[in-house]
C-alpha positions as CSV (number, residue, x, y, z in Angstrom):
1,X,38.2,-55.1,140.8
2,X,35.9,-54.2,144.1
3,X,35.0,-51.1,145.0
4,X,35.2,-50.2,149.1
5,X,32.9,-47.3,149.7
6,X,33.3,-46.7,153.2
7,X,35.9,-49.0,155.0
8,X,36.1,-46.5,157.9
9,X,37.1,-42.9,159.0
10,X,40.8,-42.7,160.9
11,X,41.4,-46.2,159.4
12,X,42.3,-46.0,155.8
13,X,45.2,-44.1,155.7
14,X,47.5,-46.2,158.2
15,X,46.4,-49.6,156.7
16,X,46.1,-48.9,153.6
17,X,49.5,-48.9,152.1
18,X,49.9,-52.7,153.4
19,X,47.0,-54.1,152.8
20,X,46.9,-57.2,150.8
21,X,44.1,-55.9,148.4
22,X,45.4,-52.5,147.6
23,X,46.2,-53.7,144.5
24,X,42.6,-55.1,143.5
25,X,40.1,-52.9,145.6
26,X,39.6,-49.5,144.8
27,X,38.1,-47.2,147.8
28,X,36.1,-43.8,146.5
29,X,36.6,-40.0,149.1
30,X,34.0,-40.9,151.4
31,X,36.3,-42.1,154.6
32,X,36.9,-39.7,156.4
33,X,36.3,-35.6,157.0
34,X,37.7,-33.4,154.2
35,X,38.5,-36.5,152.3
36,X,35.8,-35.8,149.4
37,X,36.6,-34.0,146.0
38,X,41.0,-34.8,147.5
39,X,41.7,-38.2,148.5
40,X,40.6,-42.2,147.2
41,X,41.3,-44.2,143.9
42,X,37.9,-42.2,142.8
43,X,36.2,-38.9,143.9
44,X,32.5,-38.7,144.1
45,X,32.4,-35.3,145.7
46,X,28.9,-35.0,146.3
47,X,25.6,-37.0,145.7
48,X,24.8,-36.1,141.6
49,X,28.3,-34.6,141.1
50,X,28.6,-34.2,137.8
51,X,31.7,-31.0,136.5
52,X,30.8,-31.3,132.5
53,X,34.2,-31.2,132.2
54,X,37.3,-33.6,132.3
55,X,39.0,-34.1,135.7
56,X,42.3,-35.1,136.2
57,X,41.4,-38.0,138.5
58,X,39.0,-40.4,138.1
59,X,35.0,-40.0,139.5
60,X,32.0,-41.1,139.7
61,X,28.0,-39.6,139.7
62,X,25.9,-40.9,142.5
63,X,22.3,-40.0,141.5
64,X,19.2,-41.4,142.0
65,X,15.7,-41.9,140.1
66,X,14.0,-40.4,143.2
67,X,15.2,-36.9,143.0
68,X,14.5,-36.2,146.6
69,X,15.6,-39.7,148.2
70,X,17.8,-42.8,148.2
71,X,15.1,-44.5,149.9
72,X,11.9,-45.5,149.1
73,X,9.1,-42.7,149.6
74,X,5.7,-43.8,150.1
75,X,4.4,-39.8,149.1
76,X,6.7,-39.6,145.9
77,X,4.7,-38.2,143.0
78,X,5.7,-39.1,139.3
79,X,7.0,-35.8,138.8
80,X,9.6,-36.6,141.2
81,X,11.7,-39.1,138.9
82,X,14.3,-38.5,136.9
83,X,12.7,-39.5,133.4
84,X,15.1,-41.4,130.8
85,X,15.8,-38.8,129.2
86,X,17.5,-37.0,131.8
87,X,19.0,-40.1,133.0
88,X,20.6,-40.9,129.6
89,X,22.1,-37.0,129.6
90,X,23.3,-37.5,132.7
91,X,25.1,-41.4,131.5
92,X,26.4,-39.4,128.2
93,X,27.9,-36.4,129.9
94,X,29.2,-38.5,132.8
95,X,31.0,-40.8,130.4
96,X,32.1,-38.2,128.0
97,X,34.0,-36.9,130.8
98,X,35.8,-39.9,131.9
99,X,33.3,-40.5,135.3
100,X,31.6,-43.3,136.0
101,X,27.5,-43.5,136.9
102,X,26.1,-44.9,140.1
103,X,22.5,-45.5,139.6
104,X,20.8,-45.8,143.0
105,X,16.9,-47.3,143.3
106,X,15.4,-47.5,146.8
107,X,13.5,-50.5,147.4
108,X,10.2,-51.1,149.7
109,X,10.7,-52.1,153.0
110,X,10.3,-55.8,151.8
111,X,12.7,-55.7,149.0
112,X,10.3,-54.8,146.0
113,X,11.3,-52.5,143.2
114,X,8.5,-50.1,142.3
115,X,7.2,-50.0,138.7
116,X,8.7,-46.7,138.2
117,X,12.2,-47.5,138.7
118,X,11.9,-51.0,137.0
119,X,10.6,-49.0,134.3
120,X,13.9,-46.6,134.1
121,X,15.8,-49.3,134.4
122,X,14.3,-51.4,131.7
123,X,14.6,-48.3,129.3
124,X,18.4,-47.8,130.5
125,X,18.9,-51.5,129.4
126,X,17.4,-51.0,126.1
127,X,18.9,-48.2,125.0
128,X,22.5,-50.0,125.9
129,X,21.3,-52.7,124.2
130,X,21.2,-51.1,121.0
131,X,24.2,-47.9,121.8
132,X,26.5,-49.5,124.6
133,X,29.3,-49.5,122.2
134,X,29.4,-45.9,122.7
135,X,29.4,-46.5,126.4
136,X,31.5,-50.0,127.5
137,X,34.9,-50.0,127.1
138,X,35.4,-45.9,125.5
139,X,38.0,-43.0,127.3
140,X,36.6,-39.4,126.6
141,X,37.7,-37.9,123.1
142,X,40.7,-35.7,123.0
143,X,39.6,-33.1,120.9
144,X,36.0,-32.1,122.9
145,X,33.1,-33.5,125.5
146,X,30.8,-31.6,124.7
147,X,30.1,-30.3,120.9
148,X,30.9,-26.5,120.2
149,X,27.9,-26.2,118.3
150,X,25.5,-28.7,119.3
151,X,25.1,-28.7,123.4
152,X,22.6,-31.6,123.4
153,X,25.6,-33.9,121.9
154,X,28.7,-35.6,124.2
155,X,31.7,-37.3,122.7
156,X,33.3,-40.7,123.8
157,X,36.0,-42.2,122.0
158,X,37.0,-46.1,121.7
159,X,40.7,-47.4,120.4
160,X,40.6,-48.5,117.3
161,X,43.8,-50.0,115.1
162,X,42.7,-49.5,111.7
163,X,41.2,-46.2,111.7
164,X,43.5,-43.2,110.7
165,X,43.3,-41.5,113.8
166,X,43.9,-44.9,116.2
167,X,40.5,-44.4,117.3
168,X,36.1,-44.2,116.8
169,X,34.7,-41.1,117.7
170,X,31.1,-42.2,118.8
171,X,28.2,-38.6,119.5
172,X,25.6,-39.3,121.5
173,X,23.1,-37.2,120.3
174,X,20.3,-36.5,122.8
175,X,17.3,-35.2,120.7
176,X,16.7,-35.7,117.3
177,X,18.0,-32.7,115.5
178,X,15.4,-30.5,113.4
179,X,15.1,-31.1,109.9
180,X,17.1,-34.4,109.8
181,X,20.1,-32.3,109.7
182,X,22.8,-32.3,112.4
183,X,25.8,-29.5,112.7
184,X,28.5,-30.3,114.9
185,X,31.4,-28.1,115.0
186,X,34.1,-30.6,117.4
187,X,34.8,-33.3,114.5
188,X,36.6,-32.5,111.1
189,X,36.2,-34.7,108.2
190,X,38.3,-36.5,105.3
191,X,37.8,-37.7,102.3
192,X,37.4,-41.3,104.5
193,X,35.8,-40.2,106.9
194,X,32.1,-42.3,107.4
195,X,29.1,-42.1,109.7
196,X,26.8,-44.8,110.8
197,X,24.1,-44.6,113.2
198,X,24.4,-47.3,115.8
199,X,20.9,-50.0,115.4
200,X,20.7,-48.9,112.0
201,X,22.8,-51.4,110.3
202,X,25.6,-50.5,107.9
203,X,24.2,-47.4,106.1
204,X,26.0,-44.3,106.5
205,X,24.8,-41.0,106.2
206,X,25.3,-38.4,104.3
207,X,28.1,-36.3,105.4
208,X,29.0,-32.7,104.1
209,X,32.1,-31.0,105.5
210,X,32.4,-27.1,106.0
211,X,35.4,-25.2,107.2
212,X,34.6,-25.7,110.6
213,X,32.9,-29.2,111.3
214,X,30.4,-31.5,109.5
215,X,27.1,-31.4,108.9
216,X,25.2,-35.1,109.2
217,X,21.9,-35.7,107.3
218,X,19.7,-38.5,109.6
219,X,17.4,-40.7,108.3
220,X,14.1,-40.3,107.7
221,X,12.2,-43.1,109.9
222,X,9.0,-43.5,111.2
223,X,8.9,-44.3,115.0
224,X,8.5,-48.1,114.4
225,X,11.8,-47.8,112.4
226,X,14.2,-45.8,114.8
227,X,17.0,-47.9,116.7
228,X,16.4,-46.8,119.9
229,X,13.5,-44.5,121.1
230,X,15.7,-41.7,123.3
231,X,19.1,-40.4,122.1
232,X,21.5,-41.4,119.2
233,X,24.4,-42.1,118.4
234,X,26.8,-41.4,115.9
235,X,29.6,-43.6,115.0
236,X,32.6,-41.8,113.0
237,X,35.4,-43.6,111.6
238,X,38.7,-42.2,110.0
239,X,38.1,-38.4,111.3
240,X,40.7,-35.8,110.7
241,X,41.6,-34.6,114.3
């Protein structure tokens, strides 16, 4: 699959429907006026467009590290980057809602990558190393995005045969919760139902259900012993909705 971005205003629309790579190219709303947010294989709306919610139509966040630029600024201050933290909320809400993320860096003038954004992208590539199970290959979760209870966490979902449900729910969770002790009110639990914490092997956690969700117990680990240093995830198998 490619991805056309801009193949053209006036052009698209008469062409199109011949074209010998319709079938493998998808082309996003930016080809024309009063095309964005209504027309292409994928919307992007607007640069950082992010709803929070599900769309019925598939769409993508264009951000960049540089909050003020998609180029390279010479007078940038640090405090002008995105830091991982807000770039994995954005990755987990954007997924969670069945979008897709556009990363942008801008380079220097000679092609260099400044150590600010190799940084952020060192840390994104880290953090998928250990929780990209909860990203590659996952649709958004039927039953809720975003948790009822707990607005730091988002909800993807991947298919999977042998659990009772057909699929793994999988909870980002973007700060550690206070305590140890994590209460989200989206997932209901069984008598099968287990949760693991993605990087930390097979373990699972302790899990008490209430009426109205489950409450998760986390490890206690020193900082040397956590998976991943920014957001977790949650891995739940056999749930009951």
């Amino acid at each position: 699959m490619e991805i056309l971005p801009r193949p053209g205003t006036g052009i698209l629309p008469s062409s199109w429907p011949d074209s010998p790579v319709k079938d493998t190219v998808v082309v996003n709303d930016r080809w024309g006026n009063g095309c964005g947010c209504k027309h292409g294989g994928y919307y992007t709306c607007a640069d950082r467009y992010n709803p929070g919610h599900l769309v019925n139509h598939k769409w993508e966040n264009c951000l960049t590290i540089d909050k003020y630029s998609w180029g390279f600024r010479r007078n940038s201050n640090i405090e002008d980057f995105l830091s991982i933290e807000d770039l994995l909320s954005q990755l987990a809400s954007t997924v969670s809602c069945g979008g897709n993320m556009l990363l942008n860096v801008g380079p220097t003038h000679d092609g260099r990558i400044i150590p600010v954004f190799e940084e952020r992208l060192r840390q994104i590539g880290q953090w998928l190393a250990v929780n990209g199970e909860a990203i590659y290959s996952t649709v958004p979760w039927k039953i809720a995005q975003n948790d009822t209870l707990a607005s730091n966490v988002w909800y993807t979902a991947k298919k999977n045969a042998e659990s009772e449900t057909g699929y793994d729910i999988y909870a980002i969770v973007l700060s550690w919760p206070e305590d140890n002790v994590l209460v989200l009110g989206a997932p209901l639990a069984t008598s099968s139902t287990s949760v693991t914490m993605l990087g930390y092997g097979d373990q699972t956690l302790q899990l008490q259900k209430g009426v109205n969700g489950i409450r998760v117990k986390f490890p206690h680990l020193s900082i040397d012993k956590l998976p991943c240093k920014w957001a977790w995830v949650l891995k739940m198998v056999n749930l009951g909705n």
